[in-house]
N, C-alpha and C positions, 0 to 999 in steps of 0.2 A: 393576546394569546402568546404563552412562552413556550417556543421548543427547543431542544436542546440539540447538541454537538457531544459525540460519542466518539472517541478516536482509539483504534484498533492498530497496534506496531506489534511487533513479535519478532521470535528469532526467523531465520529463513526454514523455509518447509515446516511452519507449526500450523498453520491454517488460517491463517488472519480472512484470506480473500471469503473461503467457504462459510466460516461462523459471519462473516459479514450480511453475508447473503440470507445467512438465514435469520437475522436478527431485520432483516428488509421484511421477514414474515411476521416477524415475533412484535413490531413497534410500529404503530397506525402510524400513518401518513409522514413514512421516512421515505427516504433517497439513500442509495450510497453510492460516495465520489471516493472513486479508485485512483487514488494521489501519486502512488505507486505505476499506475498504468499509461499514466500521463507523463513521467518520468520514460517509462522505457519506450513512448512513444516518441520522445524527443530524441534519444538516444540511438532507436532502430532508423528515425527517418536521418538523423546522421551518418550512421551506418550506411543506409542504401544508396545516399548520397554520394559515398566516397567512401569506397572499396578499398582504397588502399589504408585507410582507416579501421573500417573491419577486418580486413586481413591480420591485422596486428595489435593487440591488446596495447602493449606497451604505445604503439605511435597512438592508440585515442587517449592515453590516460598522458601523454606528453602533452598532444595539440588540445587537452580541455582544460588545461592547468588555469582555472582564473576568468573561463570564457564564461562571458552573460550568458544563463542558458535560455531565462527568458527571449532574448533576444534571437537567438538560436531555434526557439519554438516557431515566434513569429516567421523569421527569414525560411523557415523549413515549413512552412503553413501546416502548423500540427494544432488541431483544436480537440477540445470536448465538449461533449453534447450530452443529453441526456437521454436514454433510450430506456424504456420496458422500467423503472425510479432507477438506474445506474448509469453510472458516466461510462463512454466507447468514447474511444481514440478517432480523430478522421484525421490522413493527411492529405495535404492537396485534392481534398473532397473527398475521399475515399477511406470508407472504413478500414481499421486494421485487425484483423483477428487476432483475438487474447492470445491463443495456441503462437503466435510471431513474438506476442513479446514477452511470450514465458519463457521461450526458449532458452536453452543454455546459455548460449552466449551473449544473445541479450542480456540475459540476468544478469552474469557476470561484468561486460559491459557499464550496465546501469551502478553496478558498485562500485566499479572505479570511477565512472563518473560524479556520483554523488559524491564523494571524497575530495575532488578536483576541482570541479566548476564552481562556479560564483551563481549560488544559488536564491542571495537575495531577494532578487525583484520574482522570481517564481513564486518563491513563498509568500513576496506583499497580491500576486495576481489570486493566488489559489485560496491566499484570507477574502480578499475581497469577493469572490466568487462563492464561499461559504457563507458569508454574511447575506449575500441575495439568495442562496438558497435559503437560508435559516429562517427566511422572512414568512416563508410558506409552509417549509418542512422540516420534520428533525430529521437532523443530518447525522450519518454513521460513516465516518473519514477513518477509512486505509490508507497506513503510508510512512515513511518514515521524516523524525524529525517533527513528529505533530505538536509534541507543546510548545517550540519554536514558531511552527507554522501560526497554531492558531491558539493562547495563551489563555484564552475563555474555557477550551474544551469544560465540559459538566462529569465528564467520566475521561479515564485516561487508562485505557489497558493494556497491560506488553504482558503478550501470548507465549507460552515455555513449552518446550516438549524434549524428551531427550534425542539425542542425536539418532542413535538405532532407526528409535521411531520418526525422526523427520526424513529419514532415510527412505524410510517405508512406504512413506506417504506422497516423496518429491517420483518414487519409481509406480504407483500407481499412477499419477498425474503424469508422468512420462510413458505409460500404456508398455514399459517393461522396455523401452528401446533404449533404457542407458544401462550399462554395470551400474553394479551395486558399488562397488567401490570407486568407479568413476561419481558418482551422484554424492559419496561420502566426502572425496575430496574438494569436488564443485562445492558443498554447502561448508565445508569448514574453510575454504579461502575466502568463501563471501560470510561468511561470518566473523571472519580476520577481519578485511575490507570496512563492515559495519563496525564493528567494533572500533577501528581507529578515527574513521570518519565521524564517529561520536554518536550513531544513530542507535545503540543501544543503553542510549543513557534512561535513566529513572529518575523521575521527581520525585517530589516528595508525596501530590498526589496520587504518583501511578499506582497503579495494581495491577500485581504478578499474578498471574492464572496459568498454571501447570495443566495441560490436559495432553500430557505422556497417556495416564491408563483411561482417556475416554474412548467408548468404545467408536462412535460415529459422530458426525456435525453439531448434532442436534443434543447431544451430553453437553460439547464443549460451549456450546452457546447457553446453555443452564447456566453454566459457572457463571457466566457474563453476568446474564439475568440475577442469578441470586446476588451478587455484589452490589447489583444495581437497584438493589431491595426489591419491595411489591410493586410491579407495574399495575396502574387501574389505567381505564380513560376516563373522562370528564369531558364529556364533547369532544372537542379533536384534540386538545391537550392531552402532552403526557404528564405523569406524575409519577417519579421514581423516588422512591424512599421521604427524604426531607424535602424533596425540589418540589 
């Protein structure tokens, strides 16, 4: 039985996490590991750790200059588990709420860390951990840096939207409690941040999906689907176009 690996990157505030979830409906017997939430789960239990850290943007992006973050996972006991087919953050046994590590400054945070740290041995932890899921499930991986991470991906997507509109969308998901103009400036420094950190790079396989004028989730995940040709099943296999 062969299932596949689906990797979902995008600019910030285009919808990657949303279209994730709903392609969790759209494709029997998937999972999806939020690659990205495991990132800001390392970076928040940093953070809570050592305040004088999060105080100060500049002192975390000094003191992560080259740090294992693997190692930094471990020593901060931040795991993933699988809950409801999605990956939850626990640290030190305790769940973390997504709404913690969506927050602004984590976000932010997690950009200049990605840019910084020695992200290595993460990447060889998060392949290995795909390949044991793969064994059972097709896997749909959000996150940045995936054809790095995992160079098998069967589909590779980077998610567009225009700015206005990831505007729109990062102040819905913030239930109206940031400006508008603050939320503008937040996503164009962290799309600086990515951009230099390399994480909006394109293969040759990727495929650009613009969903600026989709109206809801469920438009933007067609796009996905139709790229990814006629899905049937065949018993618990899937079968996407030529695969």
């Amino acid at each position: 039985m062969k299932h596949i690996v689906i990797g979902i990157e995008g600019l910030v505030g285009s919808g990657k996490t949303s279209i994730c979830r709903e392609l969790l409906h759209k494709i029997p017997n998937s999972i999806v590991i939020h690659g990205g939430n495991l990132y800001r789960g390392i970076v928040y239990a940093l953070m809570e750790a050592n305040k004088e850290l999060a105080s100060n943007m500049k002192n975390l992006e000094k003191n992560l200059e080259q740090i294992d973050i693997k190692k930094m996972m471990d020593l901060l006991k931040v795991e993933i588990k699988i809950e409801n087919s999605e990956t939850v953050v626990y640290i030190e046994g305790k769940k973390v709420e997504e709404e913690k590590l969506q927050s602004q400054k984590s976000s932010m945070a997690v950009s200049i860390a990605g840019g910084r740290a020695d992200n290595t041995n993460l990447f060889i932890f998060v392949r290995n951990y795909i390949n044991d899921l793969k064994e059972k499930y097709n896997v749909i991986l959000s996150g940045r840096a995936l054809n790095t991470i995992y160079p098998e991906l069967d589909y590779h997507f980077f998610i567009t939207a225009d700015l206005e509109e990831r505007v729109r969308r990062k102040a819905i998901q913030y239930e109206g409690k940031v400006e508008l103009e603050e939320l503008k400036k937040h996503i164009e420094t962290r799309d600086n941040l990515q951009e230099k950190a390399g994480f909006y790079k394109r293969e040759e396989k990727t495929i650009a999906i613009d969903v600026t004028k989709c109206k809801n989730v469920q438009e933007s995940t067609n796009k996905v689907l139709e790229q990814m040709g006629q899905l049937r099943t065949i018993g618990d296999e899937i079968v996407a176009g030529n695969k």
